[in-house]
PDBQT receptor file of N, H, CA, C and O in Angstrom, charges set to zero:
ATOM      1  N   UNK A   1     -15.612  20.531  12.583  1.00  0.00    +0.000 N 
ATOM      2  CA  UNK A   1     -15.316  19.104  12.584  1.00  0.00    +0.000 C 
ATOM      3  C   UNK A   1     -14.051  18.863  11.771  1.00  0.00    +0.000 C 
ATOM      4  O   UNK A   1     -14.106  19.499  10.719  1.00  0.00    +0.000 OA
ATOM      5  N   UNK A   2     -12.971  18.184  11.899  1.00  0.00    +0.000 N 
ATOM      6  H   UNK A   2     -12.927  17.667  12.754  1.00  0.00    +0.000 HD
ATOM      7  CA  UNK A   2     -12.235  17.435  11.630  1.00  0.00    +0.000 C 
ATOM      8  C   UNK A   2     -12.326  16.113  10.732  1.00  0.00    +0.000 C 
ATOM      9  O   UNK A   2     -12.697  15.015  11.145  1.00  0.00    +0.000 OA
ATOM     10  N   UNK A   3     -11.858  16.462   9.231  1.00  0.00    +0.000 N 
ATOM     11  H   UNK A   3     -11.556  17.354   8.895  1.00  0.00    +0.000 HD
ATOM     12  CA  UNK A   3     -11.809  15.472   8.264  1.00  0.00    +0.000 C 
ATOM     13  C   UNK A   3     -10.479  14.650   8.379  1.00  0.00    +0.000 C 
ATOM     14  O   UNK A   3      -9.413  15.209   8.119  1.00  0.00    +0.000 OA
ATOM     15  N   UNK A   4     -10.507  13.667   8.665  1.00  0.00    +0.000 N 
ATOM     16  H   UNK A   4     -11.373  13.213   8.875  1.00  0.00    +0.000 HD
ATOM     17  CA  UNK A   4      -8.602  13.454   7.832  1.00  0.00    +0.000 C 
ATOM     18  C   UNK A   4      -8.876  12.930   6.518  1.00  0.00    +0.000 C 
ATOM     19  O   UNK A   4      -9.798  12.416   5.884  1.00  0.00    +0.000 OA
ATOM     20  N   UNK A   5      -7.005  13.479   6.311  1.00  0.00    +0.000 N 
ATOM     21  H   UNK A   5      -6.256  13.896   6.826  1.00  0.00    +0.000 HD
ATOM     22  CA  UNK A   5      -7.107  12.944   4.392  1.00  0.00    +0.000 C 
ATOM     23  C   UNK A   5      -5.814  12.577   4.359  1.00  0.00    +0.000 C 
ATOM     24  O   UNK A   5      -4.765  13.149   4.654  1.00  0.00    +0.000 OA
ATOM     25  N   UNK A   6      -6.169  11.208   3.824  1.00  0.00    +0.000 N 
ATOM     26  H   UNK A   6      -7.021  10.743   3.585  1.00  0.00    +0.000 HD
ATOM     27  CA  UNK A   6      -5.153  10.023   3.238  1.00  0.00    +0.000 C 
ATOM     28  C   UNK A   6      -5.092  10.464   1.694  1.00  0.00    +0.000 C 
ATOM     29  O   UNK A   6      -6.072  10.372   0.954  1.00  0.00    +0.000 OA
ATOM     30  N   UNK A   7      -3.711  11.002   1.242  1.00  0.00    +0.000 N 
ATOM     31  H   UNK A   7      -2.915  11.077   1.843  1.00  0.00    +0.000 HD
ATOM     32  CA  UNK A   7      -3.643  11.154  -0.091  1.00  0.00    +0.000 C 
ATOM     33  C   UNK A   7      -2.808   9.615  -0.473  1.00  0.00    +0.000 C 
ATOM     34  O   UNK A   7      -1.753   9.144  -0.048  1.00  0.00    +0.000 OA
ATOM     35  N   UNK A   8      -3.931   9.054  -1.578  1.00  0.00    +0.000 N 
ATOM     36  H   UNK A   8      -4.788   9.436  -1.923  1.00  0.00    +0.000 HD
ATOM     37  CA  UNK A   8      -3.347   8.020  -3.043  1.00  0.00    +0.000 C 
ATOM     38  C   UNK A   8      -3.019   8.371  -4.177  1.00  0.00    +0.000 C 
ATOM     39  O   UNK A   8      -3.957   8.684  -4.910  1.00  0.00    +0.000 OA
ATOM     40  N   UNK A   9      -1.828   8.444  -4.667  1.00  0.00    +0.000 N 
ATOM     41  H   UNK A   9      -1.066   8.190  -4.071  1.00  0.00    +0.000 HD
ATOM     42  CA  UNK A   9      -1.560   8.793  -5.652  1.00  0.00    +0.000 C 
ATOM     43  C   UNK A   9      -0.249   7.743  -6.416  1.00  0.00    +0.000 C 
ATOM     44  O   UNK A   9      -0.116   6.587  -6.014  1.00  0.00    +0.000 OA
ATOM     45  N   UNK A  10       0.539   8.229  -7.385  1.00  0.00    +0.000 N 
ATOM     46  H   UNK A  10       0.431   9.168  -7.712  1.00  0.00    +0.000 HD
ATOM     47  CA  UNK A  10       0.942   7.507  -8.038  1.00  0.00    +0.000 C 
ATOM     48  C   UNK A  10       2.274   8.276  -8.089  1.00  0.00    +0.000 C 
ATOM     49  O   UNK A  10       3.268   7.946  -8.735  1.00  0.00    +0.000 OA
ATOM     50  N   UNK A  11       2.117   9.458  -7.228  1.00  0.00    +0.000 N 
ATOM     51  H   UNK A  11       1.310   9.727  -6.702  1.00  0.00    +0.000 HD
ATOM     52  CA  UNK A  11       3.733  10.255  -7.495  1.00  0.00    +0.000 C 
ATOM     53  C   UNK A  11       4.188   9.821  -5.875  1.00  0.00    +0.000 C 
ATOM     54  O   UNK A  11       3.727  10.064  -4.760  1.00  0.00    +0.000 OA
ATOM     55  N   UNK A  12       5.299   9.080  -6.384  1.00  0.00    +0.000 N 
ATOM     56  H   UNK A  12       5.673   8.882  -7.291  1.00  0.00    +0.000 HD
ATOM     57  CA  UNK A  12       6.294   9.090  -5.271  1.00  0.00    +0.000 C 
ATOM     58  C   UNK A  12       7.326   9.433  -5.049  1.00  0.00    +0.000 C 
ATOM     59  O   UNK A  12       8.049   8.634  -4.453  1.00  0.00    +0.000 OA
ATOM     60  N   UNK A  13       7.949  10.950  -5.469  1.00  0.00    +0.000 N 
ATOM     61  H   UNK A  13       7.362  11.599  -5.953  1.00  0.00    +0.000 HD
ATOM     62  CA  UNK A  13       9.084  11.628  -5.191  1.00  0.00    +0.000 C 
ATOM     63  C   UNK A  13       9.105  12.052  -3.793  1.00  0.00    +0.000 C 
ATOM     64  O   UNK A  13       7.967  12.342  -3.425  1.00  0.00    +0.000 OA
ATOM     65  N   UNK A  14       9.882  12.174  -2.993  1.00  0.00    +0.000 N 
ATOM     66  H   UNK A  14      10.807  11.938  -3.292  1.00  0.00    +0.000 HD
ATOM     67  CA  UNK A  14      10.109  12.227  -1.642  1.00  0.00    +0.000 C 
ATOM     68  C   UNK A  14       9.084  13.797  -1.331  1.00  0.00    +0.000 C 
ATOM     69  O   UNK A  14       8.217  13.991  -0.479  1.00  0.00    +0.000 OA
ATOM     70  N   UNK A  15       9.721  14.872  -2.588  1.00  0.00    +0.000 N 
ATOM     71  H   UNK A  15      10.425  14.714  -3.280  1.00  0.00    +0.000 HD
ATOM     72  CA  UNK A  15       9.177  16.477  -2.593  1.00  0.00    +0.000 C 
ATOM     73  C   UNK A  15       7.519  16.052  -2.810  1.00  0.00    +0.000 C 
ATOM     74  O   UNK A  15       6.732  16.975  -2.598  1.00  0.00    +0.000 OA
ATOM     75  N   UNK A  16       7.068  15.042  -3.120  1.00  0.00    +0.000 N 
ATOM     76  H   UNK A  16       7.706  14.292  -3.293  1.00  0.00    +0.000 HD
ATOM     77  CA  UNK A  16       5.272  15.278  -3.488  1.00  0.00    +0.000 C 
ATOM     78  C   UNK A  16       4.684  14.487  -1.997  1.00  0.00    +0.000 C 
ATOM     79  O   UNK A  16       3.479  14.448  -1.749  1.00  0.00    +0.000 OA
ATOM     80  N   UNK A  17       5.644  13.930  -1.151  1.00  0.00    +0.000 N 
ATOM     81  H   UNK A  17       6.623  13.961  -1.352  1.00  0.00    +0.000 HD
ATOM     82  CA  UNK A  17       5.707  13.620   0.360  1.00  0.00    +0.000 C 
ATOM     83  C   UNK A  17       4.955  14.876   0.830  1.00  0.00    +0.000 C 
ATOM     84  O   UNK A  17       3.813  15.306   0.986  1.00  0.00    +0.000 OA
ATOM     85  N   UNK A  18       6.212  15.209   0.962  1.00  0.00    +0.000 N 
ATOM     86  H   UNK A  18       7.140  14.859   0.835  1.00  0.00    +0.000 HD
ATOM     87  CA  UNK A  18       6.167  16.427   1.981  1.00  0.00    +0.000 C 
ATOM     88  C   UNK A  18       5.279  17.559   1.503  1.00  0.00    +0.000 C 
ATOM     89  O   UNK A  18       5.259  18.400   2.401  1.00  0.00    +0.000 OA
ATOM     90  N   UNK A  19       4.679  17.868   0.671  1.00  0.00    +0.000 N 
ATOM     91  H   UNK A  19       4.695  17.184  -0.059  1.00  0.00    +0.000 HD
ATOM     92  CA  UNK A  19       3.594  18.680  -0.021  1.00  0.00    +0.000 C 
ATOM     93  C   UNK A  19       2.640  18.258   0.773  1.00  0.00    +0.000 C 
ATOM     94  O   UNK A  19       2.255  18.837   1.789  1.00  0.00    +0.000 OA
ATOM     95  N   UNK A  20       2.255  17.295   0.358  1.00  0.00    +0.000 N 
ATOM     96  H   UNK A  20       2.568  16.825  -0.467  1.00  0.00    +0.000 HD
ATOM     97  CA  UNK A  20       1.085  16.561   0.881  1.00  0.00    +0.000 C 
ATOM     98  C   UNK A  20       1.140  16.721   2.775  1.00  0.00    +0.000 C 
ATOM     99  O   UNK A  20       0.452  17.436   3.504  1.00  0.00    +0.000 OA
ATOM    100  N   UNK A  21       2.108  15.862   3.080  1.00  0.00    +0.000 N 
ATOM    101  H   UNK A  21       2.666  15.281   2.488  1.00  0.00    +0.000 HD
ATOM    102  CA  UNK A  21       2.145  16.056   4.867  1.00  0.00    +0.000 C 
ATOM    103  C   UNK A  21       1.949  17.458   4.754  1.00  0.00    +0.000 C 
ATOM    104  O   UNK A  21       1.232  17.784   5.700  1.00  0.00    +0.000 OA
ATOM    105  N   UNK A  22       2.244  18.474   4.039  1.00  0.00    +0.000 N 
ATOM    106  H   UNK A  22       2.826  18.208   3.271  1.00  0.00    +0.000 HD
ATOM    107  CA  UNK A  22       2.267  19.780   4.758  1.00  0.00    +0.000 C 
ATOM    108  C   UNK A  22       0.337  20.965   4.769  1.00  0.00    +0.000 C 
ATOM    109  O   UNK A  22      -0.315  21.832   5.351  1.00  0.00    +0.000 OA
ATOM    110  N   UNK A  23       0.397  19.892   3.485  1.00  0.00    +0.000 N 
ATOM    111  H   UNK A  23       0.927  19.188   3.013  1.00  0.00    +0.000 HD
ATOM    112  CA  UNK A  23      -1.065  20.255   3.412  1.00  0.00    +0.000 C 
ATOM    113  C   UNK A  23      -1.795  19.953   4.497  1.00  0.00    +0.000 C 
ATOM    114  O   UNK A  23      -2.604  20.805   4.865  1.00  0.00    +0.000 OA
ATOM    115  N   UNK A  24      -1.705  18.894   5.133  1.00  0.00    +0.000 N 
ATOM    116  H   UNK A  24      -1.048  18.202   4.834  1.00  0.00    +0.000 HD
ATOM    117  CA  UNK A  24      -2.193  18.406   6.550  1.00  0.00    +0.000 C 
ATOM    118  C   UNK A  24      -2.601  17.069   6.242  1.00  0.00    +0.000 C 
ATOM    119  O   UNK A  24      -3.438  16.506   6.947  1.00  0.00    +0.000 OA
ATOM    120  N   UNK A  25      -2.168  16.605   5.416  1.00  0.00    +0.000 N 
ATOM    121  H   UNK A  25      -1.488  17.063   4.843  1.00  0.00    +0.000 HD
ATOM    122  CA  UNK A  25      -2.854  14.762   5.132  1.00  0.00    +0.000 C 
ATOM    123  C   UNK A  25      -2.027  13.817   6.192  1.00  0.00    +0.000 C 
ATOM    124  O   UNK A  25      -0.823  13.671   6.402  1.00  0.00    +0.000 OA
ATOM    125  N   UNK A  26      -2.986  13.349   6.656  1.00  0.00    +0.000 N 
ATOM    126  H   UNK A  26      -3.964  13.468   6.485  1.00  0.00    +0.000 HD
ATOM    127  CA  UNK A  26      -2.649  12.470   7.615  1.00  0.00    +0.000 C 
ATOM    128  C   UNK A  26      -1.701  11.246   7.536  1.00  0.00    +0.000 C 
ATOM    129  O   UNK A  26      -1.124  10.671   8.459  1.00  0.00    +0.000 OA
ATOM    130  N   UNK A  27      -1.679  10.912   5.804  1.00  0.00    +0.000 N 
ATOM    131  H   UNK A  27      -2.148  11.379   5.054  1.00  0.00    +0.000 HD
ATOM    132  CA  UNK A  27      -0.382  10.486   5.772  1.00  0.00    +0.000 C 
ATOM    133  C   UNK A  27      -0.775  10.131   4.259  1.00  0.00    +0.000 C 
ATOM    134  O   UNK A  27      -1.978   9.983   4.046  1.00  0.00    +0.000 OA
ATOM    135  N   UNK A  28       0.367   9.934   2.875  1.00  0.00    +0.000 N 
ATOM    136  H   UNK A  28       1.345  10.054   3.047  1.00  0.00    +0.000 HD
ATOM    137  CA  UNK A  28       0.303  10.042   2.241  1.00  0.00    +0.000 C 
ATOM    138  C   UNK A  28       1.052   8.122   1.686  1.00  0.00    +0.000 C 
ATOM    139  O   UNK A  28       1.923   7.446   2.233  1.00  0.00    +0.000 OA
ATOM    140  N   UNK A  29       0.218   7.844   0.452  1.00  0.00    +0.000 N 
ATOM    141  H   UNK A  29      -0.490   8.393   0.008  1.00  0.00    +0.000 HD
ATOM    142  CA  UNK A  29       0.607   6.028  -0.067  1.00  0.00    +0.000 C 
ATOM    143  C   UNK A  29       0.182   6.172  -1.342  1.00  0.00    +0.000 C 
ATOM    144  O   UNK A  29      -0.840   6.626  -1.856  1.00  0.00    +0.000 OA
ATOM    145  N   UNK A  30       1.535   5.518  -1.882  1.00  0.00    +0.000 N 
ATOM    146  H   UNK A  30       2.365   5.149  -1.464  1.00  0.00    +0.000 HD
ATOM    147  CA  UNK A  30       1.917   5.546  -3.252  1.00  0.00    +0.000 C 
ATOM    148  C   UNK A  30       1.060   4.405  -3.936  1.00  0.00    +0.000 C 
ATOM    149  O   UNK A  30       0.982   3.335  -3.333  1.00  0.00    +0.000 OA
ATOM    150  N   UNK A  31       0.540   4.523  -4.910  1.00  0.00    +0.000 N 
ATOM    151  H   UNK A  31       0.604   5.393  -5.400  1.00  0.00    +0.000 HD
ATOM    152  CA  UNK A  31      -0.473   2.961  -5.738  1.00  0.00    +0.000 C 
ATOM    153  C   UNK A  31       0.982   2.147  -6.308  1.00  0.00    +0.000 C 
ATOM    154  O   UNK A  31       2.019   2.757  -6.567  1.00  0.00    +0.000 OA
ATOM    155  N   UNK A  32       0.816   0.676  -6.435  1.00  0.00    +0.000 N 
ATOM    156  H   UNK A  32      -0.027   0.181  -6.224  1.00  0.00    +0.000 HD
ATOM    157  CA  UNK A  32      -0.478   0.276  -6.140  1.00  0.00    +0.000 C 
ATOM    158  C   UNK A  32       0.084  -0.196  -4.207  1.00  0.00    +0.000 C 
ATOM    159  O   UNK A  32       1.178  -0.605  -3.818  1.00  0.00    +0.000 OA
ATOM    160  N   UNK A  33      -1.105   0.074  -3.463  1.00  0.00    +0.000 N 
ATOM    161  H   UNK A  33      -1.994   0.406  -3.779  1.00  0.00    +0.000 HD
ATOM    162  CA  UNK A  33      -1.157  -0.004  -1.982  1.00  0.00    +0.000 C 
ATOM    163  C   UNK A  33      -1.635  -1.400  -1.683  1.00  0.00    +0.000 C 
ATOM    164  O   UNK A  33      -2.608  -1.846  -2.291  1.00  0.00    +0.000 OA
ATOM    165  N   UNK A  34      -1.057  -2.048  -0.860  1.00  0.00    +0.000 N 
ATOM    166  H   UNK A  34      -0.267  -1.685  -0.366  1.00  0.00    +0.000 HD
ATOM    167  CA  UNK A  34      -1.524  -3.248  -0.373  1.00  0.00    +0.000 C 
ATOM    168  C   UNK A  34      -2.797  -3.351   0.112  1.00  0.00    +0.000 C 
ATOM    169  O   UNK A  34      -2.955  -2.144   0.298  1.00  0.00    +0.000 OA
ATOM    170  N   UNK A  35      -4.111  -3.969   0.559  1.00  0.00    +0.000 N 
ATOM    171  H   UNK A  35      -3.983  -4.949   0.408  1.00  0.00    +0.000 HD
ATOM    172  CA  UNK A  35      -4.734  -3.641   1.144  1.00  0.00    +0.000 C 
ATOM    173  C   UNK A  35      -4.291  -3.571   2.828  1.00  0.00    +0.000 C 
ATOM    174  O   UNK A  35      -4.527  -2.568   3.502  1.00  0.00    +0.000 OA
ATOM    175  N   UNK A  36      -3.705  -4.632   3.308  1.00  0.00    +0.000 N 
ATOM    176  H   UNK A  36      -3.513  -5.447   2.761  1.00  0.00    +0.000 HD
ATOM    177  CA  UNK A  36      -3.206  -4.415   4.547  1.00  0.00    +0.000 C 
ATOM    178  C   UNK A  36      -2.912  -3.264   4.757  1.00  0.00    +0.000 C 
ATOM    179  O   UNK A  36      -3.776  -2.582   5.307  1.00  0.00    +0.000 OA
ATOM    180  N   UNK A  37      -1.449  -2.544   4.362  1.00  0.00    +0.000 N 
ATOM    181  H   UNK A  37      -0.746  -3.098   3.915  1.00  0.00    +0.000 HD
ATOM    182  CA  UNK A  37      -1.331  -1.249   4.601  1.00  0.00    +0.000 C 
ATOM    183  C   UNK A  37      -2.444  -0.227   4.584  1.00  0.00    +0.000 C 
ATOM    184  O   UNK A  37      -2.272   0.495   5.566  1.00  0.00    +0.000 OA
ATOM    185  N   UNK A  38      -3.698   0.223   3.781  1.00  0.00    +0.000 N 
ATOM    186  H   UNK A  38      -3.838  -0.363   2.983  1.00  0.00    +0.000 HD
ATOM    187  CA  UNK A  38      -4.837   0.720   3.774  1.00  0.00    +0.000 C 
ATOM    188  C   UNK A  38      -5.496   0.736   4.712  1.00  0.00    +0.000 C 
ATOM    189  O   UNK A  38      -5.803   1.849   5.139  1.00  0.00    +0.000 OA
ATOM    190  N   UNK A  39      -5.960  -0.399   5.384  1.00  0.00    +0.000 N 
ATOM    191  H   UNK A  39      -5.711  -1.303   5.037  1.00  0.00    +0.000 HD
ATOM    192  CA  UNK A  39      -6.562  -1.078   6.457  1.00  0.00    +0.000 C 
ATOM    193  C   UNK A  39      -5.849  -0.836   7.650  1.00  0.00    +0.000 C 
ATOM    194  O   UNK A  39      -6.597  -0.939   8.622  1.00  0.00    +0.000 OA
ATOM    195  N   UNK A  40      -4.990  -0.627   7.866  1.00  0.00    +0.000 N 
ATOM    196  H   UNK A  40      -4.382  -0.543   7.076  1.00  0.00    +0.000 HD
ATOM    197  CA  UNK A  40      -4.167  -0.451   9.073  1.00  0.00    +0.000 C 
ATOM    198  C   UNK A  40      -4.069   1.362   8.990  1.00  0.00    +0.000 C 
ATOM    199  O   UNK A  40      -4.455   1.978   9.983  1.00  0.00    +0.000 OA
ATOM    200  N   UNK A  41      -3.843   1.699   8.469  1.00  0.00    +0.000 N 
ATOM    201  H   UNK A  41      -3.529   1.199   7.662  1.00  0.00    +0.000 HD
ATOM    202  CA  UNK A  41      -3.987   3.278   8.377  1.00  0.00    +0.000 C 
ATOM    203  C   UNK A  41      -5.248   3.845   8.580  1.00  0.00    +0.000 C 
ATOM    204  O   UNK A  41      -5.481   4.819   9.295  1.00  0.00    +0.000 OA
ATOM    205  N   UNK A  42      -6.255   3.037   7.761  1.00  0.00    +0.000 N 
ATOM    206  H   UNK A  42      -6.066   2.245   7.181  1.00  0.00    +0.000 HD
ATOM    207  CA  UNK A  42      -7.397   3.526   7.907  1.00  0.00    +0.000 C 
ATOM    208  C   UNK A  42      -7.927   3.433   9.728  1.00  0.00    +0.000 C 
ATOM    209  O   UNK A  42      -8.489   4.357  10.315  1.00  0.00    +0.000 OA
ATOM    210  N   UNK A  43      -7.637   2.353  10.221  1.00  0.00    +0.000 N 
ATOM    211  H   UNK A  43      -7.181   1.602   9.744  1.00  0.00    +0.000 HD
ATOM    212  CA  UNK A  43      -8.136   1.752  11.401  1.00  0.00    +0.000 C 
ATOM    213  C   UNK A  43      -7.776   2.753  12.383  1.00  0.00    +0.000 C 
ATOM    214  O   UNK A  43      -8.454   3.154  13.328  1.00  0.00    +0.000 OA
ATOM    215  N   UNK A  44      -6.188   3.225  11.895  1.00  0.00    +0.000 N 
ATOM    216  H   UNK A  44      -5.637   2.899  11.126  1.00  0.00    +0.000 HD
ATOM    217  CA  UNK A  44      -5.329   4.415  12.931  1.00  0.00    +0.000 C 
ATOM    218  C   UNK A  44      -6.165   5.683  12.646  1.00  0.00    +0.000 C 
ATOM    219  O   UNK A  44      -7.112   5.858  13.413  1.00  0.00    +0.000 OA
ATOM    220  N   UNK A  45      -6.009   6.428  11.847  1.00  0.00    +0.000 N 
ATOM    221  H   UNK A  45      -5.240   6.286  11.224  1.00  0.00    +0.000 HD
ATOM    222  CA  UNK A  45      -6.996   7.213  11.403  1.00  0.00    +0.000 C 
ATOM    223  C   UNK A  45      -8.579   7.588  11.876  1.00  0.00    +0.000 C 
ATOM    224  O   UNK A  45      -9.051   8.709  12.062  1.00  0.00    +0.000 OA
ATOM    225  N   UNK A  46      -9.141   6.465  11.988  1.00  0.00    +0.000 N 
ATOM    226  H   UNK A  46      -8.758   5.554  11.837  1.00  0.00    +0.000 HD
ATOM    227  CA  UNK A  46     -10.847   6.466  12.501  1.00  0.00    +0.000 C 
ATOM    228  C   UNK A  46     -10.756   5.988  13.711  1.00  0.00    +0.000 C 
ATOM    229  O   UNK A  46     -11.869   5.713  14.159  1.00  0.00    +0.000 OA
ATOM    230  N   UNK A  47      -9.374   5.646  14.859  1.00  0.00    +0.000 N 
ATOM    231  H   UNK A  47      -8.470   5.870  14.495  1.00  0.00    +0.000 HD
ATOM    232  CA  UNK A  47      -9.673   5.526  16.165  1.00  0.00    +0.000 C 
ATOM    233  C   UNK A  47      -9.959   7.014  16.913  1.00  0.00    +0.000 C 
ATOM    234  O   UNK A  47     -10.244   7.059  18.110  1.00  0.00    +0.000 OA
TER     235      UNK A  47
């Protein structure tokens, strides 16, 4: 089975980006996150 993972974190250097995408996270958002943005990712994510 197939997890996805939304990494939240607080490092937003472009290099802790691409770590993350490469790990396989489905997409990566810097705090503090809007809820909109959350919600809309999440929604993409669990279709």
């Amino acid at each position: 089975s197939h997890i996805p993972v939304i990494i939240v974190t607080t490092k937003d250097q472009q290099t802790d980006k691409i770590w993350g995408m490469r790990q396989g996270a489905k997409d990566y958002l810097v705090k503090p996150v809007k809820e909109a943005d959350l919600m809309g990712i999440l929604g993409t994510v669990l279709n």
